[in-house]
MARBA-3410 file (N, C-alpha, C, O; in Angstrom, 1 decimal):
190
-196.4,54.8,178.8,-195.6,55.3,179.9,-196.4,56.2,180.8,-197.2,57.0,180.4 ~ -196.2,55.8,181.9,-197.4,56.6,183.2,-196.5,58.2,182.4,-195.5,58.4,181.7 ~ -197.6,59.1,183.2,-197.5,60.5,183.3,-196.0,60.6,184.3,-194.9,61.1,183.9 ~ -196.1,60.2,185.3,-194.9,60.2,186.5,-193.4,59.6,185.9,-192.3,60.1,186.2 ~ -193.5,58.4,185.0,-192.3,58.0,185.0,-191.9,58.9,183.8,-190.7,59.1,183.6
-192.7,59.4,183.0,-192.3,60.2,181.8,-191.6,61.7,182.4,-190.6,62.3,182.0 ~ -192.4,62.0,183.3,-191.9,63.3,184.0,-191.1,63.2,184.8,-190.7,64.3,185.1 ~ -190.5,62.3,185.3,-189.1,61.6,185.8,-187.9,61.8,184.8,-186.9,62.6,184.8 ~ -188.2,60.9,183.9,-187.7,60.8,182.7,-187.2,62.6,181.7,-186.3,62.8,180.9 ~ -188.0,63.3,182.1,-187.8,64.2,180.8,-187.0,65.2,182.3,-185.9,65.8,182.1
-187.9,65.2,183.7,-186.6,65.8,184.1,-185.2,65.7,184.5,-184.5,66.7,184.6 ~ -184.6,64.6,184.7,-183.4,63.6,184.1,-182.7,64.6,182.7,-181.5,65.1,182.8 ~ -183.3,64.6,181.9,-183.0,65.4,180.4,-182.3,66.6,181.1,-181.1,66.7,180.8 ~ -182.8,67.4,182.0,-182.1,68.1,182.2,-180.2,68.6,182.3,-179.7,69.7,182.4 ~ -179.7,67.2,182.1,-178.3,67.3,181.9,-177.8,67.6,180.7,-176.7,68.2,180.5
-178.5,67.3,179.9,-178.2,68.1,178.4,-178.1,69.3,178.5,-177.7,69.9,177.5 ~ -178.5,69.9,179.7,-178.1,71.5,179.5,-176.7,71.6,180.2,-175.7,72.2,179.7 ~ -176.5,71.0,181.5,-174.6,71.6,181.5,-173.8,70.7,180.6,-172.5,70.9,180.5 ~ -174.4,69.9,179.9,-173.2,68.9,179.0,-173.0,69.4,177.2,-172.1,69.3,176.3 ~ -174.0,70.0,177.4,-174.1,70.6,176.2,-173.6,72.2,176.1,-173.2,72.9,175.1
-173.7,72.5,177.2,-172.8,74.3,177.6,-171.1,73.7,177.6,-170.0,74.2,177.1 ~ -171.2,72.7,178.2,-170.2,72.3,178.6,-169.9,71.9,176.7,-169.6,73.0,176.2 ~ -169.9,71.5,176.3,-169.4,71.2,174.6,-169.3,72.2,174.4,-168.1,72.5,174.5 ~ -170.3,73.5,173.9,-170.3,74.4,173.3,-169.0,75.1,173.6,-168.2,75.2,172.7 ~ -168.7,75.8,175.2,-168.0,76.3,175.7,-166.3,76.1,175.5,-165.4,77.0,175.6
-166.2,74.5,175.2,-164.9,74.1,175.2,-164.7,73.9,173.5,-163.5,73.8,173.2 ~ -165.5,74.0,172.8,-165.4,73.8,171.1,-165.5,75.3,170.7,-164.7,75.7,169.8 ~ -166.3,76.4,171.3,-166.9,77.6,170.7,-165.8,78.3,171.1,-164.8,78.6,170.4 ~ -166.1,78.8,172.6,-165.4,79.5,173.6,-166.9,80.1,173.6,-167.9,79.8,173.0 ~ -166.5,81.2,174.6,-168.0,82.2,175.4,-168.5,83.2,174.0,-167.7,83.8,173.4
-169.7,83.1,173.8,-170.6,83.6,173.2,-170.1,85.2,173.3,-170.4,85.9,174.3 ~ -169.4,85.9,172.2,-169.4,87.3,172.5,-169.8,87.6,170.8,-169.0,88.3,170.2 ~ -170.8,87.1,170.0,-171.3,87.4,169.0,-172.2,86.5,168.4,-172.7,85.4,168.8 ~ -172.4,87.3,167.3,-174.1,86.6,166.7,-173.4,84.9,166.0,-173.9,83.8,166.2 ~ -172.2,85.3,165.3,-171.5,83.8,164.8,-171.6,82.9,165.5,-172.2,81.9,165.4
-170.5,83.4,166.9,-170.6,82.8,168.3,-171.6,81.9,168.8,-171.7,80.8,169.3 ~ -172.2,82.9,168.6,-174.1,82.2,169.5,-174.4,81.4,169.0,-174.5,80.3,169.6 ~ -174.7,81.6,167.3,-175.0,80.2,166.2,-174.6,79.1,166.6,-175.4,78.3,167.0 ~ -173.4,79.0,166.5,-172.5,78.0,166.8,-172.7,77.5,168.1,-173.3,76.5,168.2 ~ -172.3,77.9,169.2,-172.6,77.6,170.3,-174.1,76.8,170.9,-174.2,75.7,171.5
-175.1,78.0,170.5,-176.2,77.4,170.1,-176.2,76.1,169.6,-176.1,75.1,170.4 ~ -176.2,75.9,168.5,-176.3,74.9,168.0,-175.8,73.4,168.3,-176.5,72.4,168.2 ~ -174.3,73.5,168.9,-173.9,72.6,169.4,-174.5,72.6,170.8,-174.0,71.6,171.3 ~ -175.2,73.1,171.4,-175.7,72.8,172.7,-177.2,72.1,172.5,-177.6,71.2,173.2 ~ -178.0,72.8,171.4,-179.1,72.2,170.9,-178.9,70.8,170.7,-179.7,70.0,171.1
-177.8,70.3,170.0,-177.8,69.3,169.8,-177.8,68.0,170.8,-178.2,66.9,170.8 ~ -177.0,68.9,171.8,-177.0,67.9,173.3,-178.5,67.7,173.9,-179.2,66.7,174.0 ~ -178.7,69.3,174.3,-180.3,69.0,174.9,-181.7,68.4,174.0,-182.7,68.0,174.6 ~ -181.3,68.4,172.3,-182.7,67.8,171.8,-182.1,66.0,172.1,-182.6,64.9,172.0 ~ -181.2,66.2,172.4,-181.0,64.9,172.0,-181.4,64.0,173.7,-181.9,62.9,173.7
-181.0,64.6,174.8,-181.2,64.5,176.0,-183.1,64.9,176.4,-183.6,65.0,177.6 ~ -183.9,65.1,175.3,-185.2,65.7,175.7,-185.7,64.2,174.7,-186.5,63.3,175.1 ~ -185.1,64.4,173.5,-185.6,62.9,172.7,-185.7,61.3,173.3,-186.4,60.3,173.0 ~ -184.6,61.6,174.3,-184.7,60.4,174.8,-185.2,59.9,175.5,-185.1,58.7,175.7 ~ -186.3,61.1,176.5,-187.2,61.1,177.6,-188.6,60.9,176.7,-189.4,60.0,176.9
-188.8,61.7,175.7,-190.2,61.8,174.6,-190.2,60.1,174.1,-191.2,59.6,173.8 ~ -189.1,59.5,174.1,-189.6,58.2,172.6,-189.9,57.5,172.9,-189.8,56.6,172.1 ~ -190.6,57.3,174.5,-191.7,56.2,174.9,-192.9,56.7,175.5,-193.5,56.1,176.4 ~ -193.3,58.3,174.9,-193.9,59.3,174.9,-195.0,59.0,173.5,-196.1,58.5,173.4 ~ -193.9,59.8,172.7,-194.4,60.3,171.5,-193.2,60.4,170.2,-192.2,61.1,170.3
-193.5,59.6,169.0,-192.6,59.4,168.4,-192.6,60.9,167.8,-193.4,61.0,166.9 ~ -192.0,61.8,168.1,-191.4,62.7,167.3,-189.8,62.5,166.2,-189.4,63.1,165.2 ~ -189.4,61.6,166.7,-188.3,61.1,166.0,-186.5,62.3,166.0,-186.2,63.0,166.9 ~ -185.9,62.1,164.8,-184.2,63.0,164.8,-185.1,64.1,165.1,-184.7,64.8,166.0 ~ -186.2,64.3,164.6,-186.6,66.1,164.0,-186.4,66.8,164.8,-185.8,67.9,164.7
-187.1,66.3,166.3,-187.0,67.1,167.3,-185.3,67.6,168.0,-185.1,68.6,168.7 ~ -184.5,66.7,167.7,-182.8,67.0,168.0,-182.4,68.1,167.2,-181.7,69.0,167.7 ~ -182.9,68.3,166.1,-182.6,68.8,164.5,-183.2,70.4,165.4,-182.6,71.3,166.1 ~ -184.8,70.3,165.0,-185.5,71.3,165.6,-184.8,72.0,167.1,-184.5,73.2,167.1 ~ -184.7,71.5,168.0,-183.9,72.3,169.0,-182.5,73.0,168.9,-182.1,73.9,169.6
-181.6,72.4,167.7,-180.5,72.4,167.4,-180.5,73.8,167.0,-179.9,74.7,167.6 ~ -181.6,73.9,165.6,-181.2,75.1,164.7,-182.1,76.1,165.6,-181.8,77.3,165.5 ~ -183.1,75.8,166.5,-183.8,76.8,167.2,-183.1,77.6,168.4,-183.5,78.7,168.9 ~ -182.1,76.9,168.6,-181.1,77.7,169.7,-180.0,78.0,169.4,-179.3,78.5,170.3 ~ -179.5,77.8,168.1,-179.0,78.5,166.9,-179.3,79.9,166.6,-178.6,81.0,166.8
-180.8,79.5,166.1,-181.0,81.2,166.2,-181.3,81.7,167.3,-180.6,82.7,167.3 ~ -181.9,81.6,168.3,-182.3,82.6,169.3,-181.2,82.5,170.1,-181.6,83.2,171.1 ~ -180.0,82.0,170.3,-178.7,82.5,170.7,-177.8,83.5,169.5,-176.7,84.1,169.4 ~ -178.7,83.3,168.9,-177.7,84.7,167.0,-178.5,85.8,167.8,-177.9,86.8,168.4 ~ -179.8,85.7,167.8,-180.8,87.0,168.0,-180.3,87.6,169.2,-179.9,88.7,169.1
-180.3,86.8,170.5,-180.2,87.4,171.4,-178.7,87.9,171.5,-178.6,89.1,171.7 ~ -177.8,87.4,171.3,-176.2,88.1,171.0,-176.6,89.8,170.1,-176.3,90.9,170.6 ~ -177.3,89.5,168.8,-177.3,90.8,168.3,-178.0,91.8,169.1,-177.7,93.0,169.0 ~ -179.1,91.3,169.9,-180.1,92.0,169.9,-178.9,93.0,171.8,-179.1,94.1,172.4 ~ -178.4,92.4,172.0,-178.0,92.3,173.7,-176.2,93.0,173.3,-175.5,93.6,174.1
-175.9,92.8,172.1,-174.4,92.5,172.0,-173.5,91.8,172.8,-172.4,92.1,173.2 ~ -174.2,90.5,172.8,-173.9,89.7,173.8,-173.1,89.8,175.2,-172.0,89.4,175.6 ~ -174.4,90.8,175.7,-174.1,91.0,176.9,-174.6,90.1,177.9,-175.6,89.3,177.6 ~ -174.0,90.1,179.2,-174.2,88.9,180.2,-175.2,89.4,181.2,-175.7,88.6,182.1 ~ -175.4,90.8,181.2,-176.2,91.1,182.3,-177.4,90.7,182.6,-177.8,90.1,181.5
-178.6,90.6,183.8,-179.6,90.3,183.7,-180.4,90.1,183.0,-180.9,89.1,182.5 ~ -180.5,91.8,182.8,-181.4,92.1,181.1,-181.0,91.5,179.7,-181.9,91.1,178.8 ~ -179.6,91.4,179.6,-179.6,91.1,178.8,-179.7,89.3,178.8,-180.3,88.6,177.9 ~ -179.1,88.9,179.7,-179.8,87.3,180.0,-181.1,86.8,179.6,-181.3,85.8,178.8 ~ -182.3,87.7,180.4,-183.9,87.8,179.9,-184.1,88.1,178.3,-185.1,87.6,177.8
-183.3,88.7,177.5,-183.8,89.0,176.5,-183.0,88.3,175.5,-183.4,88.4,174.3 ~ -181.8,87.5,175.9,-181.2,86.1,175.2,-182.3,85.2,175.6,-182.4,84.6,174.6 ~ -182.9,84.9,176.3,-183.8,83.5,177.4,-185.2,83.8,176.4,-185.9,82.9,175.8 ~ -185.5,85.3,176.2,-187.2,85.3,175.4,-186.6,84.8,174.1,-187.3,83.9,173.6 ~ -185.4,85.1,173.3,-185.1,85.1,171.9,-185.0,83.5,171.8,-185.4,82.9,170.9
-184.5,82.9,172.8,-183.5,81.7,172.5,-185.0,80.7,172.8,-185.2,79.7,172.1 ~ -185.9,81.0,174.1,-186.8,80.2,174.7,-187.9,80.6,172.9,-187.9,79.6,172.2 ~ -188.5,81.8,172.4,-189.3,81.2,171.7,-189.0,80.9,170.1,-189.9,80.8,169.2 ~ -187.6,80.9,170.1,-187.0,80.3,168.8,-187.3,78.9,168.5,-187.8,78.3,167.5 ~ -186.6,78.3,169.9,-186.6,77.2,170.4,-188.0,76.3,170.3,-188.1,75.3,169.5
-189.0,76.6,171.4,-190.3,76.3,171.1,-191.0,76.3,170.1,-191.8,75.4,170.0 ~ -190.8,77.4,169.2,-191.7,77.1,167.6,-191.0,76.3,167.1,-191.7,75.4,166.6 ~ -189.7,76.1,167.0,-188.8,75.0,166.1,-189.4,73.5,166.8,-189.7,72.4,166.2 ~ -189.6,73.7,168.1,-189.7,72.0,168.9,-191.1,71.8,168.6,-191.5,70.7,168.3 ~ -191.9,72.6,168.6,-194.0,72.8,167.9,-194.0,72.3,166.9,-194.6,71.2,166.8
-193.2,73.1,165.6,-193.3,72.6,164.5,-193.0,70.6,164.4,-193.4,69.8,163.5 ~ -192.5,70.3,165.3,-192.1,68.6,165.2,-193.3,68.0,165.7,-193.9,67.0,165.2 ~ -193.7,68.7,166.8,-194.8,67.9,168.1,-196.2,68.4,167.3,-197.2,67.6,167.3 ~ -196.3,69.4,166.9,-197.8,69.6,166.5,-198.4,68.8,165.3,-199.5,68.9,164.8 ~ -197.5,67.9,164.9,-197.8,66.3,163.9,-198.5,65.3,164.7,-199.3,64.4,164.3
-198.0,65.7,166.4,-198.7,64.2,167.0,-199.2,64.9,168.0,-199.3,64.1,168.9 ~ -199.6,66.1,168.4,-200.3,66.5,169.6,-201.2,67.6,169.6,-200.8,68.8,169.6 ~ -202.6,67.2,169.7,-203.7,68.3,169.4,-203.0,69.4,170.3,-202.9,70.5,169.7 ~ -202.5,69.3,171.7,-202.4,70.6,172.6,-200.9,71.0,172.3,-200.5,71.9,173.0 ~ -200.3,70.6,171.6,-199.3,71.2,171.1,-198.9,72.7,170.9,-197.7,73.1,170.9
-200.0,73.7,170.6,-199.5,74.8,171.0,-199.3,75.6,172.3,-199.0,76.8,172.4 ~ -199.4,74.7,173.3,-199.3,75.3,174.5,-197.6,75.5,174.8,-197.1,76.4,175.5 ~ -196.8,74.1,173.6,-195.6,74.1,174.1,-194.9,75.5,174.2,-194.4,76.0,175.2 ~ -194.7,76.3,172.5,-194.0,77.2,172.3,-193.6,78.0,173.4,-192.4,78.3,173.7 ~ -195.4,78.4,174.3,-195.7,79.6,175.4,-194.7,78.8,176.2,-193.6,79.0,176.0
-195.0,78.0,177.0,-194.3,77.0,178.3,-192.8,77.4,177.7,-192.2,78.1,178.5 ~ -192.2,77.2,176.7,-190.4,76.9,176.6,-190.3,78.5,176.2,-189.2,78.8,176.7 ~ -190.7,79.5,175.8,-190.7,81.2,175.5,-190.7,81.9,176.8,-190.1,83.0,176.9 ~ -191.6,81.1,178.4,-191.5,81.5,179.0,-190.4,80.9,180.3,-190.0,81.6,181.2 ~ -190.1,79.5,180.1,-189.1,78.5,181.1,-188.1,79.0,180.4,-187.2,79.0,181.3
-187.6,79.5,179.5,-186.5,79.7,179.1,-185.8,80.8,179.9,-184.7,80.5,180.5 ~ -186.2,82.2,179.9,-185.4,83.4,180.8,-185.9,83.1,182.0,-185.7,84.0,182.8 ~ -186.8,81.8,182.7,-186.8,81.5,184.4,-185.4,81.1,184.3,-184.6,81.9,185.0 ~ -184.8,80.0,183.7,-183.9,79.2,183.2,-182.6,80.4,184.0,-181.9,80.2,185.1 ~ -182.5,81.5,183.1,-181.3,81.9,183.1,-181.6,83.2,184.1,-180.7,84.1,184.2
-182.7,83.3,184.8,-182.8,84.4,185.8,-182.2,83.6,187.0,-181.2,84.0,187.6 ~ -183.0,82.0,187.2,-182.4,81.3,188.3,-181.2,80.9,188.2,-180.9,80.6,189.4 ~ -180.0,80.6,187.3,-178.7,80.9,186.8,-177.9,81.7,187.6,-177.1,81.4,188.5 ~ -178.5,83.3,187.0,-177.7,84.7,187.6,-178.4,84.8,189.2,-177.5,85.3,190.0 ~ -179.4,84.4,189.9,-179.5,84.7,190.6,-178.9,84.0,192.3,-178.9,84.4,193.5
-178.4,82.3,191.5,-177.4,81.7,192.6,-176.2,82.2,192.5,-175.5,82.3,193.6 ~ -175.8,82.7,191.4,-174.3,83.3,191.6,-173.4,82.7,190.5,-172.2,83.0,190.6 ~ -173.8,81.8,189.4,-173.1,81.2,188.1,-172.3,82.5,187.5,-172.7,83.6,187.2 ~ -170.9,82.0,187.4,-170.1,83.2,186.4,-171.1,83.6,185.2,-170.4,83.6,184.2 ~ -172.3,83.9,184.9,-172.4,84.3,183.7,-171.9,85.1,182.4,-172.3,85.1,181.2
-170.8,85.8,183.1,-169.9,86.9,182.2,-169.1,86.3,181.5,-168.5,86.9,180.6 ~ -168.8,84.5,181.7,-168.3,83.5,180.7,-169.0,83.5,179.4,-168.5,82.7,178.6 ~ -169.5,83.8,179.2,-170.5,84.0,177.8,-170.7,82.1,177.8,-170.2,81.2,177.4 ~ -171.3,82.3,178.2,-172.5,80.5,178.1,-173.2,80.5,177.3,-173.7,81.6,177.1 ~ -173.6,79.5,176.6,-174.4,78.8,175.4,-175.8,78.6,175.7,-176.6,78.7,174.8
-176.1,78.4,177.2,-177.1,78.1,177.8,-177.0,78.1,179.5,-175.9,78.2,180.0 ~ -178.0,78.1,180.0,-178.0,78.4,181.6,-177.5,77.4,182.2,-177.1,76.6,181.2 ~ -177.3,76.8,183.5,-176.9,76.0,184.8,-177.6,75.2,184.7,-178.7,75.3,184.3 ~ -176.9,74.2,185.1,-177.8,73.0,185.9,-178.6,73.1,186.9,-179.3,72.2,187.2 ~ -178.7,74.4,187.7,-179.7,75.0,188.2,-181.3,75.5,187.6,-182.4,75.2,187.9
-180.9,76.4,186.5,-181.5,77.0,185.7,-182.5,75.8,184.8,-183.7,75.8,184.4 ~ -181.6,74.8,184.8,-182.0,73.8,183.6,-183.2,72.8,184.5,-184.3,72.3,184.0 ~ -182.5,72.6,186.1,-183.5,71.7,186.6,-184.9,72.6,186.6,-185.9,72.0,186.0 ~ -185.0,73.5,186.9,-186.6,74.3,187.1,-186.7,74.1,185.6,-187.7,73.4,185.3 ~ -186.0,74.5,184.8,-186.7,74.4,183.2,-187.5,73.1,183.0,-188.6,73.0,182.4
-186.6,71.9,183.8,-187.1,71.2,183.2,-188.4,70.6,183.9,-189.2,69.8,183.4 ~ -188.4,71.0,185.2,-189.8,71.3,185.8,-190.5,71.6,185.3,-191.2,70.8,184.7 ~ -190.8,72.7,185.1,-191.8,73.5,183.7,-192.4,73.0,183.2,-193.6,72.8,183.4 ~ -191.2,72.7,182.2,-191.5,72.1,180.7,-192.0,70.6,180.7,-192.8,70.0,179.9 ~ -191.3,70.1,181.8,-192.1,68.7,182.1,-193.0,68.7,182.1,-193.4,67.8,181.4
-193.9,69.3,182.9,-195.4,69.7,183.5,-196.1,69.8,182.5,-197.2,69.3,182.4 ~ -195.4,70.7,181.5,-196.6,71.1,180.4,-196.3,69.6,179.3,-197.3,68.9,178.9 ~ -195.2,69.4,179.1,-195.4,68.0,178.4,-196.1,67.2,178.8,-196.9,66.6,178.0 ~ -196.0,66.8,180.3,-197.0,65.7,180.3,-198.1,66.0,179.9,-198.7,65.0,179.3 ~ -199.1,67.3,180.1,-200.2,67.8,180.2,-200.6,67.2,178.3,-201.6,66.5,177.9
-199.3,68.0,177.4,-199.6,68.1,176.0,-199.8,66.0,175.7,-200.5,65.3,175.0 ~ -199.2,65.8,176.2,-198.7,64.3,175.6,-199.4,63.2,176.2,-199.4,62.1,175.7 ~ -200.3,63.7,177.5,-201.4,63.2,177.8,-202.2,62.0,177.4,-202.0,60.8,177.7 ~ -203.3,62.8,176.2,-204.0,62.3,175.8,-202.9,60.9,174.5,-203.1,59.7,174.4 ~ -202.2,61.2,174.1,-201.8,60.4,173.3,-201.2,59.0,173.9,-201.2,57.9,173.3
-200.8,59.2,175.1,-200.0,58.0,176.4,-201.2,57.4,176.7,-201.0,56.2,176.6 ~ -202.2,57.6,177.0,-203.4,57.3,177.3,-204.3,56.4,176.0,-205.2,55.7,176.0 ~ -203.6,56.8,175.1,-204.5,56.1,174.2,-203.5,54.9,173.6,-202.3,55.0,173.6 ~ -204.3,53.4,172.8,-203.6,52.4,172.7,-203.1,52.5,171.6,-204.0,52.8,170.7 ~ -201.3,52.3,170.9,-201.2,52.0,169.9,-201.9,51.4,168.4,-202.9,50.6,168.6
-201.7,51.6,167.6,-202.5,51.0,166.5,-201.4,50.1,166.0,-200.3,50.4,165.6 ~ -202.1,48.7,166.0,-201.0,47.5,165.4,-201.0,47.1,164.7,-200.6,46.0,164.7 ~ -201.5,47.5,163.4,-201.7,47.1,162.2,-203.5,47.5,161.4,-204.5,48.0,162.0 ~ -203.3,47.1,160.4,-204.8,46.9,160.2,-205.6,46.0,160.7,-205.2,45.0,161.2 ~ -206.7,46.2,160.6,-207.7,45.4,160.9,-209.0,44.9,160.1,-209.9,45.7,160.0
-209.2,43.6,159.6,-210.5,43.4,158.7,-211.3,43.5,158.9,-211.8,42.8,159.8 ~ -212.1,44.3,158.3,-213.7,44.2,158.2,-214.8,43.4,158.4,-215.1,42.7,157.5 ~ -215.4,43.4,159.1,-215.9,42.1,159.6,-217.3,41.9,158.3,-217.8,42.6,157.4 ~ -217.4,41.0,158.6,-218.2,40.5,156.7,-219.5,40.5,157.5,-219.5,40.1,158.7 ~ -220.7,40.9,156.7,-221.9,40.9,157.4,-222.8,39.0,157.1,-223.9,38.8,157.6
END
């Protein structure tokens, strides 16, 4: 898959973030605790790995893990940042849900991708830091955020997925570029 259509592709994914706020919100209700968040979390991870999976699998076979991996990673760093914030909606407290949730997230999504991608640790940094862009550009069009949300806007989510796109293609590169392996091959007999 060219570099362009992949990055087409993964920013597309971006709907997994209002469809998946959107689940969480109507199953959870608004995040006003660490249970809350889990949960919320969780069900939203499952939308967005699953909406990022489907852009990656003519990428790089990461496979469920990575659905799994974003699930339980925004699981926790929506627990952390509720405890850490008392799930509060303000700015600051936005930014410091977005660092908890962004590099929970990214080590959980590393641990899957650093099986198939030498530059794979650049991802964690890229999604630790797109994550509170995510939910600054959120609060800063004017999104109710005092709804206690699961995750940022479809605003928030398109630049994310700008980002994160960018650096994916960057990490996933070298492996698109290189030719499948189709089996074995014999030895040639001298």
């Amino acid at each position: 898959m060219s570099n362009a259509r992949f990055l087409a592709f993964w920013v597309l994914a971006f709907l997994g973030f209002p469809l998946g706020g959107l689940l969480a919100i109507e199953t959870v209700g608004a995040i006003d605790g660490v249970r809350s968040g889990a949960l919320a979390g969780a069900l939203a991870g499952l939308v967005i790995g699953a909406a990022q999976f489907l852009a990656l699998r003519g990428r790089v076979r990461v496979g469920p893990a990575w659905v799994l991996a974003t699930a339980v990673g925004l699981a926790v760093g929506n627990a952390t940042g509720a405890a850490l914030t008392g799930a509060g909606t303000g700015i600051a407290d936005l930014l410091v849900t977005g660092v908890a949730a962004g590099v929970s997230v990214g080590i959980a999504q590393w641990l899957v991708l650093r099986r198939h991608e030498p530059l794979a640790l650049l991802w964690p940094v890229a999604v630790s830091i797109a994550w509170p862009v995510g939910w600054t550009v959120t609060w800063a069009i004017g999104v109710d955020v005092e709804r206690g949300y699961a995750v940022f806007g479809a605003s928030g989510a398109l630049v994310f997925a700008v980002v994160t796109g960018t650096v994916m293609t960057l990490v996933t590169s070298r492996s698109s570029s290189t030719p499948p392996v189709s089996g074995r091959t014999r030895a040639a007999r001298p």
